[in-house]
C-alpha positions as CSV (number, residue, x, y, z in Angstrom):
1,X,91.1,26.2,152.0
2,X,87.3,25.6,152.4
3,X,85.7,23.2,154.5
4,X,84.3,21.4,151.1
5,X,87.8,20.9,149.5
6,X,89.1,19.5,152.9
7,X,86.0,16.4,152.9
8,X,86.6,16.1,149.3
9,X,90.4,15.4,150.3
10,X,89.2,13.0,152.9
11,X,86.9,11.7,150.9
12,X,89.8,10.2,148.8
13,X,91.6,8.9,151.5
14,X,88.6,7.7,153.2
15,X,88.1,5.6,149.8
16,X,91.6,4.7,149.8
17,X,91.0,3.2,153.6
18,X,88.0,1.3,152.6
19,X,89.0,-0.4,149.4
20,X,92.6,-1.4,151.4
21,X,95.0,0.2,148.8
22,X,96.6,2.2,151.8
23,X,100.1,1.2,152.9
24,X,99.9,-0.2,156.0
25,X,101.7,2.4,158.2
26,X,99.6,5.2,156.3
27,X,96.5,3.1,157.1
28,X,97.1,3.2,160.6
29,X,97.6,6.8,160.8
30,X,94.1,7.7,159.0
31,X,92.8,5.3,161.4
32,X,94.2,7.4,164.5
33,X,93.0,10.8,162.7
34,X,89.9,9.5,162.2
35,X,89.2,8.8,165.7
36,X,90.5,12.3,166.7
37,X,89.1,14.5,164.1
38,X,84.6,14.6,164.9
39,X,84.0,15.8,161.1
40,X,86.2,13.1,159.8
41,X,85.0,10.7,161.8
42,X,81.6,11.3,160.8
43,X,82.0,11.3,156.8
44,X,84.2,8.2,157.6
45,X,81.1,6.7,158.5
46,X,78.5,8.1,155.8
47,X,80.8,6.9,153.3
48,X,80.9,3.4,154.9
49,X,77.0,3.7,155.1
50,X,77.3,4.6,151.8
51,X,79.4,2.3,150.4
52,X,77.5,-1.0,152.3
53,X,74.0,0.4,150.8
54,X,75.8,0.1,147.2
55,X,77.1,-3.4,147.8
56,X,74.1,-4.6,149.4
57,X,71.9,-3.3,146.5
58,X,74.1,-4.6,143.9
59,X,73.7,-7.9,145.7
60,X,70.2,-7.1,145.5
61,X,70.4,-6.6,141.8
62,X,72.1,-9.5,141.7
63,X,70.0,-12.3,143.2
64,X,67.0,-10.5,141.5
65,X,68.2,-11.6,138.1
66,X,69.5,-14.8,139.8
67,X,65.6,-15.3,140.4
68,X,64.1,-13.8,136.7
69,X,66.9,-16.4,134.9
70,X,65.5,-19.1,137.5
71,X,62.0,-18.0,136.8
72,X,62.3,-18.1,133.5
73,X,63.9,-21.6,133.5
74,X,61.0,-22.9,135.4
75,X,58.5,-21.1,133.2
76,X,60.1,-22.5,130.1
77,X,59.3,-26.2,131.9
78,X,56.1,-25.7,132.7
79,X,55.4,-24.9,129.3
80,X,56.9,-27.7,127.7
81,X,55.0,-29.9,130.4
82,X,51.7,-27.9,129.3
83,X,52.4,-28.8,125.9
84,X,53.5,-32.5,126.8
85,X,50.0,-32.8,128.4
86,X,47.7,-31.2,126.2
87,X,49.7,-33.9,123.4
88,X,49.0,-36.5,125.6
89,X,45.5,-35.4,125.7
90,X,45.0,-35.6,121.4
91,X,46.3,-38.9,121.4
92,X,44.0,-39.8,124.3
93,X,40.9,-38.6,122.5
94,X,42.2,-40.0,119.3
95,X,42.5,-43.2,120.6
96,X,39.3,-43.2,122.4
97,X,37.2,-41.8,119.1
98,X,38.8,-45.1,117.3
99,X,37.8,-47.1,120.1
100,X,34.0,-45.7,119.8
101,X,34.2,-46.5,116.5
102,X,35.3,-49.9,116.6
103,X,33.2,-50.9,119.1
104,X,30.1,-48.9,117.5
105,X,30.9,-51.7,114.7
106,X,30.8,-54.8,116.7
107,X,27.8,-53.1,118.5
108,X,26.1,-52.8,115.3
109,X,27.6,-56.2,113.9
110,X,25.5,-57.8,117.1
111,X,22.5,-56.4,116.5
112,X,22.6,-57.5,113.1
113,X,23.3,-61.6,113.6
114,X,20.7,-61.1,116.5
115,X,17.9,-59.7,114.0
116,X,19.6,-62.3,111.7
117,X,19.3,-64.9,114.3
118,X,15.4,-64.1,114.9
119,X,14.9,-64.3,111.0
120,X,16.2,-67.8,110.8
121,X,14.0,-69.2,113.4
122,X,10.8,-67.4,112.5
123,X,11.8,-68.9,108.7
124,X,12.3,-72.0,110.6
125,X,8.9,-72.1,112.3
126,X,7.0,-71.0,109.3
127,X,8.6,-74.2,107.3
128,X,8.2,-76.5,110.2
129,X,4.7,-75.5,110.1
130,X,4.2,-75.5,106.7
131,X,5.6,-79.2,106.4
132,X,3.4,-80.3,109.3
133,X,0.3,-79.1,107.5
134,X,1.3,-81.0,104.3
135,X,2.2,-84.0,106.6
136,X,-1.4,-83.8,107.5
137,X,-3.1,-83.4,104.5
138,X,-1.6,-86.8,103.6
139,X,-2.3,-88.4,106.2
């Protein structure tokens, strides 16, 4: 038997060890060969190398799309809130253009009693006058 068919051999029970599907008794043997055999020992240990970077970058996997689903939520808020404001933001200027406007026409409605105003009491003067001067041509 070649040295390649003995580790794959291992390589099974090694497995076996790891995921705890060993009997006990068994278990504790492959624990005791281990210790005494230096090849053995040493896949032992790549496969457990092995086997922790594979859990440790499926964890990694893991929280990553933990953190897009996450990102994602927040984005989606953010962009109703964008929308919420730029909403707020029409009805602001809307209301403020309607403002302009009615206070452009009671600006305008001013000026015109006060030229209306000034009329009268030029119209007032001039009659005042007028009556004066016929006053004193009778007199």
């Amino acid at each position: 038997m070649d040295r390649t068919h003995i580790e794959f051999l291992y390589q099974e029970e090694i497995d076996q060890f790891l995921l705890k599907k060993m009997p006990e008794d068994q278990s504790l043997r492959f624990k005791e060969e281990i210790e005494k055999d230096y090849y053995l020992k040493e896949q032992f240990e790549f496969t457990k190398k092995v086997r922790t970077a594979i859990i440790s970058r499926n964890e990694k996997l893991a929280k990553i799309k933990e953190w897009e689903r996450r990102y994602e939520y927040f984005e989606e808020i953010r962009k109703k809130e964008e929308l919420e404001k730029q909403e707020l933001a029409m009805c602001a200027r809307v209301r403020t253009t309607e403002e302009q406007r009615k206070s452009s026409r009671s600006t305008r409605k001013k000026h015109v009693y006060w030229k209306y105003g000034i009329v009268a009491i030029v119209l007032m003067v001039i009659i005042l006058f007028l009556i004066y001067k016929l006053v004193m041509l009778f007199i």
